[in-house]
C-alpha positions in Angstrom: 0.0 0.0 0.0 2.7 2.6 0.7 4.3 1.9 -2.1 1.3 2.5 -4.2 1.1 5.6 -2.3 4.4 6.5 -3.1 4.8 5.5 -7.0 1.0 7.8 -7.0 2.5 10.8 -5.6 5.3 10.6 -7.8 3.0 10.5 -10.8 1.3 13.7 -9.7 4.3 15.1 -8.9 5.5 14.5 -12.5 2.3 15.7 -14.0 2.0 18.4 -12.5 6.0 19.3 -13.5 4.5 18.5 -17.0 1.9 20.9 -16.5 3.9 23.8 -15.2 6.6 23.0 -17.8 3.5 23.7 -20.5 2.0 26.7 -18.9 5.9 28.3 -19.5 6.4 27.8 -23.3 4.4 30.0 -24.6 4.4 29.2 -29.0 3.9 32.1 -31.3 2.4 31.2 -34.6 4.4 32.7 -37.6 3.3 33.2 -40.9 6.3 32.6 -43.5 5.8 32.9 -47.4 9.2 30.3 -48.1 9.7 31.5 -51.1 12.1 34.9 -50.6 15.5 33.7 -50.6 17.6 34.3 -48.3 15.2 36.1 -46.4 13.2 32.8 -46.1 12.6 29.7 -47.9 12.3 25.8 -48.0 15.3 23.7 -47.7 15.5 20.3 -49.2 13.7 18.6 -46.3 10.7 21.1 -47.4 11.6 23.1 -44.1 11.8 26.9 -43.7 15.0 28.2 -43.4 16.8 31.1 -44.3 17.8 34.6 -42.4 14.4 35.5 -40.8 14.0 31.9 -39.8 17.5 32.2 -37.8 16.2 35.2 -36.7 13.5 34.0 -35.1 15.3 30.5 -33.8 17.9 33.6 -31.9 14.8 35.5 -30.6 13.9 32.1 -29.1 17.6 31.8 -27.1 17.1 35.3 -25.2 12.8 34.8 -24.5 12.8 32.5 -22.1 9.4 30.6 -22.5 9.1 31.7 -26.1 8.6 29.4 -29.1 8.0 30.1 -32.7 6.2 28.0 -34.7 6.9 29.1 -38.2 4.6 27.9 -41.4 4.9 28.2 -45.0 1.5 30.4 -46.0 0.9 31.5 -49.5 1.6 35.4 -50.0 -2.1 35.9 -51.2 -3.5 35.0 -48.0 -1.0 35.8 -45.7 -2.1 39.5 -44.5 -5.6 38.5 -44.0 -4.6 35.2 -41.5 -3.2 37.4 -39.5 -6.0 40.2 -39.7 -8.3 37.4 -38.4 -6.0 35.6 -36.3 -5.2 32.8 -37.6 -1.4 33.1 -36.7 0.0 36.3 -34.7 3.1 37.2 -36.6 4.0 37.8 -40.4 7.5 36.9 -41.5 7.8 37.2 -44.8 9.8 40.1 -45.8 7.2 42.4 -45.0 7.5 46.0 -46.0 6.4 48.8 -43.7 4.4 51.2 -45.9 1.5 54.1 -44.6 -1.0 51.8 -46.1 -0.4 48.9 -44.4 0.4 50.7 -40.9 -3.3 51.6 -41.1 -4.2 48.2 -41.0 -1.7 46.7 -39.1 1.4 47.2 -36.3 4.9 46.7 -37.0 8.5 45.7 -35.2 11.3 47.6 -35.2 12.8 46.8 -38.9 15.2 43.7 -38.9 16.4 44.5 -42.3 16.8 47.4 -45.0 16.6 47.0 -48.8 15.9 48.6 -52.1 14.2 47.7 -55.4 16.4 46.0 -57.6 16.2 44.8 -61.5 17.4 41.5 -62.4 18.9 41.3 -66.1 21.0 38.6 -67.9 24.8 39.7 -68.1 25.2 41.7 -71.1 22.3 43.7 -71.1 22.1 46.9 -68.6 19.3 49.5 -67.8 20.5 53.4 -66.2 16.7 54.0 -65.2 12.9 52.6 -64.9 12.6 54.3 -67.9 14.8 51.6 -70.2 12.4 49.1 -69.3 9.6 50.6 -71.7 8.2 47.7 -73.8 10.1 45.1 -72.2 8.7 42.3 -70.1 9.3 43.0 -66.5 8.4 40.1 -63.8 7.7 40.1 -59.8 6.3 38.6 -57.5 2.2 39.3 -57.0 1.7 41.7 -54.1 5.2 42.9 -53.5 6.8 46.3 -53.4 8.5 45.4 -56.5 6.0 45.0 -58.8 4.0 48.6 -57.1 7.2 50.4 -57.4 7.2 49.1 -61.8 4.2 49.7 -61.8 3.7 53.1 -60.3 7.1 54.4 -62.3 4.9 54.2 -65.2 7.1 53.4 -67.8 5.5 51.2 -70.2 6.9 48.0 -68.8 4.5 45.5 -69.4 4.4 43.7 -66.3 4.2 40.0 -65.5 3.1 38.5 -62.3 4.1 35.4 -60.2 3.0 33.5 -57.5 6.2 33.2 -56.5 9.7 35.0 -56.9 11.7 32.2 -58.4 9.2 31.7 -60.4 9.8 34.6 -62.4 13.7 34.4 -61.9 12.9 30.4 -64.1 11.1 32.6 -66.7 14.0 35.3 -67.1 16.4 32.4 -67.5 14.7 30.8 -70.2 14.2 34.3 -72.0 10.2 34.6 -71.3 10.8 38.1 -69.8 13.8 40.8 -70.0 13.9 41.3 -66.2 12.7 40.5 -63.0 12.5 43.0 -60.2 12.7 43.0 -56.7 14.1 43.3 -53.0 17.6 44.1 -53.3 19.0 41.2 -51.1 16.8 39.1 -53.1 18.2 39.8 -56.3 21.8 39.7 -55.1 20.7 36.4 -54.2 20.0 35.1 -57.5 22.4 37.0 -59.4 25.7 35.9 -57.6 24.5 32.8 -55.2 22.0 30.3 -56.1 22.5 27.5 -56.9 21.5 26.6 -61.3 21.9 30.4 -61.7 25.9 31.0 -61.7 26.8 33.6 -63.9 23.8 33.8 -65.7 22.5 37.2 -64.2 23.5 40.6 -62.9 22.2 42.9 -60.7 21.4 45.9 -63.5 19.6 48.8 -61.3 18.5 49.7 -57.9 16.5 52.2 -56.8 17.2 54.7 -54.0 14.7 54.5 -51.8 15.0 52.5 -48.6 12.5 49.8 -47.7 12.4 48.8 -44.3 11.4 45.2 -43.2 9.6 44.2 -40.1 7.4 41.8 -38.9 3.3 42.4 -39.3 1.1 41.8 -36.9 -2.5 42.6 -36.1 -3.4 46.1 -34.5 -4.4 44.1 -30.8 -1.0 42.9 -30.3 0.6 45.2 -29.0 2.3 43.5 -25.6 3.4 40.6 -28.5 5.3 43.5 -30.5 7.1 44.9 -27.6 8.0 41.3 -27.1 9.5 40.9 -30.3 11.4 44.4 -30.2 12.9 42.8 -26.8 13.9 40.3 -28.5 15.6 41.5 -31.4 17.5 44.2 -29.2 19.0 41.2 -28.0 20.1 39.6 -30.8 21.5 42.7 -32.0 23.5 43.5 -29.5 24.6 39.7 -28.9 26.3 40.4 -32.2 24.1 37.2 -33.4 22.5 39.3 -36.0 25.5 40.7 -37.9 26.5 37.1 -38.0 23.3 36.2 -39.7 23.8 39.0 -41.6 27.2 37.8 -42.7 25.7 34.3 -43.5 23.1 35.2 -45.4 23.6 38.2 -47.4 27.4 38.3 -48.0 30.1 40.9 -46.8 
């Protein structure tokens, strides 16, 4: 009988242990379109990985309690899951821009870029305005394809679900360019892999972007949480070394 007694306390000793151990971790679902190399993307075991990923997996190390749970979600839909809460954070290379401040809150950035335009080597552009009449791709939705398309130059504008989509076409000679987020195109141009020496980066614009992650309007405690965060990984040094990894020197 006492040793029932004792092998039963021990069982809700451990449960409860199990319990406590659960009410700690506290997982944040993450919204990732993986298809924005290196920013983020699928590796060969169809996981995400890539710079924001790391990121996020560094956040984790300095939040104690903190787990993100990070899914690959199509870029079409991705805003409006987290408008109606179907996972708290977008990180996807997200833009901050007026509009979508009105609809949603941001982090502090974690990266900076420009537009860039993707061309075969050989063939060079000194402004927008060389890309009249020539087919231009992008990915739907992005700053790249508003920034073509608000120049107003005459490009005539393809659109893809995905980037590398569009990087496939400009390879086999279905468009003249491809344009997009700076570290993106640097990318593609002078690191993937099937793409060696194919392309170069022809023109970037000179207006910053800054990236962040998107969240809905309500969570505000989760985005001083994530600023926390990335203050630490910052001044760990842990960023620039992602940085380093990811982008280059």
């Amino acid at each position: 009988m006492l040793r029932k007694i004792l092998l039963l306390t021990c069982l809700v000793l451990v449960l409860g242990l199990g319990q406590a151990q659960a009410k700690e971790t506290r997982v944040i679902s993450v919204a990732s379109d993986c298809m924005w190399p290196p920013m983020e993307f699928l590796d060969d075991n169809k996981q995400p990985t890539g710079f924001s990923v790391d990121l996020l997996r560094e956040m984790e190390k300095v939040l104690p309690g903190i787990k993100f749970n990070i899914q690959n979600i199509a870029w079409d839909g991705i805003f409006a899951g987290v408008a109606a809460g179907k996972y708290e954070v977008v990180s996807s290379s997200v833009t901050i821009t007026e509009e979508r401040k009105r609809a949603y809150i941001f982090s502090e950035p974690i990266y900076e870029v420009t537009q860039s335009v993707v061309m075969p080597k050989g063939k060079s552009i000194s402004s927008l305005a060389d890309l009249k009449g020539k087919k231009v791709g992008g990915q739907i939705g992005t700053t790249g394809i508003f920034v073509i398309d608000k120049a107003k130059v005459g490009a005539k504008i393809k659109e893809y679900e995905d980037v590398g989509l569009a990087m496939e076409d400009l390879r086999n000679n279905r468009i003249d360019a491809v344009i997009c987020d700076s570290n993106v195109a640097s990318y593609y141009a002078n690191k993937k892999k099937g793409f060696e020496n194919l392309f170069h980066v022809a023109y970037s614009t000179k207006e910053v972007e800054k990236l962040a992650f998107c969240l809905n309007k309500k969570d505000k405690d989760l985005v001083k949480l994530l600023n926390e965060g990335l203050a630490k990984v910052k001044a760990s040094g842990k960023y620039d070394e992602l940085v380093k990894k990811w982008m280059g020197n």
